[in-house]
N, C-alpha and C positions, 0 to 999 in steps of 0.2 A: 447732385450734379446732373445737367439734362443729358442727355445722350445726346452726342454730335449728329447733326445731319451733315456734316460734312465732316473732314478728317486733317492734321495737322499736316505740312507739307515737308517739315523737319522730322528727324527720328527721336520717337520718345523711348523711354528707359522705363525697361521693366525686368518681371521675374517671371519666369514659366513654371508654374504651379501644378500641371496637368499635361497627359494627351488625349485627342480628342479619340475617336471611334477610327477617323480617317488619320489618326499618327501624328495631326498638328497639335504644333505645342500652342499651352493656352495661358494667353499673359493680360493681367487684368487690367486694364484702362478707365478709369472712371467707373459710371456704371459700367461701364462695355467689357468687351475681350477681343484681342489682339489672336485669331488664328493664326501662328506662324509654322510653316515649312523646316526641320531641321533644328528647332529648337527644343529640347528637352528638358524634364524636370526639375528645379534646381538650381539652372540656369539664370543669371541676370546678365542684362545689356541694353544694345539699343536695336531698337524696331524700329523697318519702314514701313510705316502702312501704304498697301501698295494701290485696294482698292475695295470699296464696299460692296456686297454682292446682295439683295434684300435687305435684310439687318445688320449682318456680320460684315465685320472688319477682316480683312485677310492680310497680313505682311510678310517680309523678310528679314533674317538677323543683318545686320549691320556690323556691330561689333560686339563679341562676346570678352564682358569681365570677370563672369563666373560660368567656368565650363561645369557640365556633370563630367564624375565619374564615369559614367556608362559612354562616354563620349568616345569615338575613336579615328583613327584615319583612315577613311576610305579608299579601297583598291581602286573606284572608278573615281577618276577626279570632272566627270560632269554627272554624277550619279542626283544634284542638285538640281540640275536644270532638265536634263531626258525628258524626269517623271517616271523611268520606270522601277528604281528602286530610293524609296521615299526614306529608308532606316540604315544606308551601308554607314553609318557616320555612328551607329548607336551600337554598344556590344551585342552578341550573340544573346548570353543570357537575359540579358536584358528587354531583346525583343520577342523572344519564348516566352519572356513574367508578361508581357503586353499582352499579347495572345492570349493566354487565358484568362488574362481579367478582362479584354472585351467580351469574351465569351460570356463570363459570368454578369457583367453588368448586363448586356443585353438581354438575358434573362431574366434578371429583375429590372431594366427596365420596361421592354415590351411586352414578355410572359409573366409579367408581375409574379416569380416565382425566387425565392432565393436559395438557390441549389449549389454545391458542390461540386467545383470543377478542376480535373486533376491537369499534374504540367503539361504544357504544349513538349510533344514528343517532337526533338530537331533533329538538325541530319550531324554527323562525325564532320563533314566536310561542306559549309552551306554555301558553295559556289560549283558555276556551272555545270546547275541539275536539269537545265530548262531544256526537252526533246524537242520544241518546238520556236524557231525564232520564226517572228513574220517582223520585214523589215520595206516601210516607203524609203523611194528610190527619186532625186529628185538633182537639180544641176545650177549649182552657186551663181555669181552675178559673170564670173569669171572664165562661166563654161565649163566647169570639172562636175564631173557625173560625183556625186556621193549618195551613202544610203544612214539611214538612222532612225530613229523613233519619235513619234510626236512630241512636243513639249503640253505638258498638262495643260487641258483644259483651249487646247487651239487643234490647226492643223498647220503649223510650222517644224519641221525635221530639224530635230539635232542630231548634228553626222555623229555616227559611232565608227571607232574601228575597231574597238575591243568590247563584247559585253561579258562581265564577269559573270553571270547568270546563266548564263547561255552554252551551248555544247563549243568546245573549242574547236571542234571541223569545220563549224561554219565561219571563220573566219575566212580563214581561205576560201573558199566557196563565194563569199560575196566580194572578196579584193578582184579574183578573178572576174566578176559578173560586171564588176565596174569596169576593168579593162577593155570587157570585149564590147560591152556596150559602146564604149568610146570606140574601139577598131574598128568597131563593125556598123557604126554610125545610127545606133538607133538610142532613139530619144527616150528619157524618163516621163513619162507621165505629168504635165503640166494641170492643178486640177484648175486655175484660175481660166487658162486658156483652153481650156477641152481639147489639150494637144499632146501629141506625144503616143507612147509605146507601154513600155513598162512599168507596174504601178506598185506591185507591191513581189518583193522575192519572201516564199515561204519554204524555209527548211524543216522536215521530220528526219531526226535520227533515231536509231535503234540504240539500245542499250547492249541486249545480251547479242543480239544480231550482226550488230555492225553493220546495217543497212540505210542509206541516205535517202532522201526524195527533195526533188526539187522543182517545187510549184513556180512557172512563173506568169504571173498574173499580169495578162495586159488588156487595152481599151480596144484594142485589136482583134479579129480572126487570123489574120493573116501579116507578118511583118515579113520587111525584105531581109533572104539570106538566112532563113531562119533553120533550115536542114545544115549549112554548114555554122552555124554559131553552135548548134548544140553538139557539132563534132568537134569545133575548137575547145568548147566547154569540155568536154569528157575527156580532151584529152589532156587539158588539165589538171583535172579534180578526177581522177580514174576511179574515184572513192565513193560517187556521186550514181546509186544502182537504177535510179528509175526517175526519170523527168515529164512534169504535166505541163500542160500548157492550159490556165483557168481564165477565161476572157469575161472580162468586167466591165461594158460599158455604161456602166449607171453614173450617176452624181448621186454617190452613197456613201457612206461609213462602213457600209458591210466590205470587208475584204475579199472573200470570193465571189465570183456568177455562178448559174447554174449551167454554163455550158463548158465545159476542155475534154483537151485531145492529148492520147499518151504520145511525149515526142520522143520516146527512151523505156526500154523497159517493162515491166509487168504493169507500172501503173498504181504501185503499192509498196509498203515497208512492211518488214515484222518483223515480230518482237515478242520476248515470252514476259509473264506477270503469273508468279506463285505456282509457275510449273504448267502454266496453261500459253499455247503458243496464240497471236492473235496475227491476224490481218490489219492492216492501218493505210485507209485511203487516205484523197486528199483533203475529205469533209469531216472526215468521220473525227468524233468527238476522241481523245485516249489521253488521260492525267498526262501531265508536260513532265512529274520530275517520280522517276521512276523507281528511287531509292526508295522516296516516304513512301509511295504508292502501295509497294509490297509490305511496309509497314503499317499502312494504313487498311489493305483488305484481310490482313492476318487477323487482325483484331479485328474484324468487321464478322468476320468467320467464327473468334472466340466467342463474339459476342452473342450470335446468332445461336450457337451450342445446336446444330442440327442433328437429326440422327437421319436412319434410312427410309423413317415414315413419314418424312414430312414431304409436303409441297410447300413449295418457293415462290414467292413471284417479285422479279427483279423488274422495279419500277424505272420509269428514264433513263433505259439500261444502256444507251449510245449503241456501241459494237457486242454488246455484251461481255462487259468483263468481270463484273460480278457477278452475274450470273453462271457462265461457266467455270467461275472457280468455285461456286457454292456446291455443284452439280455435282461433281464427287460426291459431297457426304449427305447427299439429300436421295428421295424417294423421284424429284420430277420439279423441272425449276419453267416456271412462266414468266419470260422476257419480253417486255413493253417497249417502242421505241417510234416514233412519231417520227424520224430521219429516216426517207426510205433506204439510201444509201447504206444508213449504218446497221438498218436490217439485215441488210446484203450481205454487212462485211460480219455479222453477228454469224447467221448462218453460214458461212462459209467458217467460221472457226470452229462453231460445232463440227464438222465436220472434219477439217481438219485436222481437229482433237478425238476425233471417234466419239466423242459423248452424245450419244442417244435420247438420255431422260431429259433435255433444252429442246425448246419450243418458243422461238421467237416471233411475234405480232407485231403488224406493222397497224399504231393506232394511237392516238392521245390518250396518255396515262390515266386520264379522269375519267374519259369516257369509258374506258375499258373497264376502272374500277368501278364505278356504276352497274355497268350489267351482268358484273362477277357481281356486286353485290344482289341484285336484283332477282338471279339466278340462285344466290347462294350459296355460289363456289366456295367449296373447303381452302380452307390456305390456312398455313401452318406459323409462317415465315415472310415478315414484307422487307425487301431491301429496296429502301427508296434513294434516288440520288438526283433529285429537281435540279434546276439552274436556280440561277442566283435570288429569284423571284421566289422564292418555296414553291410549296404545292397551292390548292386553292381549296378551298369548303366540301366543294361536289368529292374531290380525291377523300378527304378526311372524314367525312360522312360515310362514305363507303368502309372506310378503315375501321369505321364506330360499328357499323352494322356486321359485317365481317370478323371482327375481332378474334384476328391471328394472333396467335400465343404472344410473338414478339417482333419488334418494328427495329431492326435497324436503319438509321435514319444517315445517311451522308450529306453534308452540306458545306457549300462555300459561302454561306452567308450568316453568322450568329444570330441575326436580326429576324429574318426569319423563319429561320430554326426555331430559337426561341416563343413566336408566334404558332408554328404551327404544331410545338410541342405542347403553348396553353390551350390549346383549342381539343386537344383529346386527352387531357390533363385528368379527368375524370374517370375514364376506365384504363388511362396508362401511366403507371410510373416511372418514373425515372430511374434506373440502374446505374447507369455513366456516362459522365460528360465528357470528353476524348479530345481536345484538338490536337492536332499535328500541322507541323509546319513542312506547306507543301511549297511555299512562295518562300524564301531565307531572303530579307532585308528587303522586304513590305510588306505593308500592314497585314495583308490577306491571313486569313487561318481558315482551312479545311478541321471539320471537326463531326464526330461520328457519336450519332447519344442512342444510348440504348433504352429500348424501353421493355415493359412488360407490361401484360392482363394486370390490371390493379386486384390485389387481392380482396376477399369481404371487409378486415379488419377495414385498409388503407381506404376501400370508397364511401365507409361511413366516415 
């Protein structure tokens, strides 16, 4: 059968056989496959195919005849449309076993490597862990101010007024922001017409602290009435300790600018993580869910096994907060960090902590490792934790030439984790494969591999 260059306009029926990487379910069509959204294993019915994207077919369930088991009722009933939680409709357990089999696949597929990988460690409670909402703010056909989150793969807003994910302070925080917006007559953010005020509202909560921060991000310097809005505001939300004002006016996807003004406050949150207190701007990088986070540097810490002679060097360390918790059981921790900002707010936590043997660098991780290698620098101990992209050749060259006892590796991306684990795969083995679920009900898995110096036997 040819493969359709076009697609049927009625729903055809099928079975979901798989998930994909991205959580869609995969249902066979002739040659083809059916990516669908919310459809799981198992499962038969009917598909809409909605639209073809390169090669792939993408749809929507229509009606299901044969539910899975793992299937369940969602707390958020537009949890389908948002986009931001792609799995509340799938069990718990169920998307903990997904997790680690991305994991694993990923490693034999990119690292051509077929390893061992233990359960995605979850939370006792996997709802609203998230310290962090950023929410666009935008005004119906009808004139009612609402705020919510992109719908996948566009920039159209579906209003939320409840996220299950998300810290439950901020609701009130944003009901009230819509209020005053509307009393106080200042306009959301138009991006079609390059009109308007406010574009994006971002909340930081504290965990142990109980401290709020409230960005809000407009196209503006200056809006009218703005000294008494954020006194109506406060008087409000009395809960709310420090308010920035982030002015954005680009035609961009990035959320923040580089220019605000504190309208409230110190201008910062804090928050402690395994006994270390930190500072938290409005830029600065700090994990959103603060449960797994403490579970996730514990064992980052097991893993590393430091004693007092070692040196440390905490790679794309944001604020430094693996580094400062390493700092304790170590000889002297070297923290890298190409944000100048979250240098700032790095050393100011050393300090705040009294910890002496941290030394933070403001400079790209590669470059840096480069001329540590070049030089020769002793290093004991690498804690790396890249963005989504891994690291790059030059970083991991350096890591060949250097060869520190051991690499704990933190990542949010299995793919190239995986990748950047085959590529020093020769003088490092693998110890353990860790993921933990830092995201509950989407795909996402944070996961932490341990490596070692490959011994004589293991690099013949």
């Amino acid at each position: 059968m040819a493969k359709f260059a076009s697609f049927p306009k009625e729903p055809v029926h099928g079975v979901c056989r798989d998930l994909t990487y991205e959580g869609r379910g995969v249902v066979a069509f002739g040659e083809e496959v059916i990516f669908v959204q919310g459809m799981f294993p198992g499962e038969e019915g009917d598909v809409q195919i909605q639209y073809r994207r390169n090669s792939n077919l993408f749809g929507k369930v229509k009606k299901l005849d044969q539910v899975s088991p793992d299937r369940v009722e969602p707390r958020c009933k537009i949890c389908s449309s948002c986009g931001g939680c792609q799995f509340q409709q799938y069990a718990y357990p169920a998307q903990l076993l997904f997790k680690s089999n991305k994991v694993k696949e990923q490693f034999r597929k990119i690292g051509h490597m077929d390893v061992d990988v233990l359960p995605t460690i979850g939370m006792d409670d996997p709802y609203y862990y998230r310290n962090k909402i950023q929410m666009p703010f935008g005004r119906d056909i009808k004139g009612q101010i609402y705020c919510g989150f992109y719908k996948e793969n566009s920039h159209i807003i579906v209003p939320v007024n409840e996220c299950f994910i998300e810290d439950k302070r901020a609701v009130h925080i944003l009901d009230v922001l819509k209020k005053l917006l509307k009393s106080f007559r200042i306009a959301p953010y138009d991006e079609d017409r390059h009109e308007g005020v406010l574009r994006h509202a971002l909340i930081r909560t504290s965990y142990y602290e109980k401290q709020i921060m409230l960005v809000l991000v407009t196209a503006v310097d200056v809006f009218p009435s703005r000294g008494n809005f954020v006194k109506a505001l406060l008087k409000e939300c009395p809960e709310i300790t420090t308010i920035v004002q982030n002015i954005n006016p680009r035609s961009t996807n990035v959320i923040l600018g580089q220019k605000q003004y504190v309208l409230f406050g110190k201008g910062y949150i804090e928050d402690s993580l395994c006994g270390v207190k930190f500072q938290i701007s409005a830029k600065s990088f700090y994990q959103t869910n603060p449960v797994t986070t403490e579970k996730l540097y514990t064992y980052a810490m097991e893993c590393a096994k430091l004693s007092k002679e070692d040196v440390v060097l905490d790679a794309y360390s944001g604020i430094g907060t693996i580094g400062l918790v390493a700092a304790k059981y170590c000889k002297e921790v070297l923290s890298v960090e190409i944000v100048e900002e979250a240098v700032r707010d790095a050393e100011r936590n050393a300090r705040r902590n009294h910890i002496e043997n941290f030394k933070e660098v403001a400079d790209d991780a590669s470059a840096f490792m480069v001329r540590m290698a070049k030089q020769n620098i002793p290093l004991d101990v690498l804690f790396m934790d890249p963005p989504r992209k891994g690291s790059d050749q030059k970083f991991l060259d350096a890591v060949l030439k250097l060869k520190p006892k051991r690499i704990v590796y933190i990542s949010c991306d299995p793919s190239s984790l995986a990748r950047d684990c085959s590529y020093i795969n020769k003088s490092y083995q693998i110890e353990s494969i860790q993921p933990f679920d830092m995201f509950p009900h989407t795909t996402h898995v944070e996961t932490i591999c341990c490596l070692s110096l490959a011994n004589k036997k293991a690099q013949k």
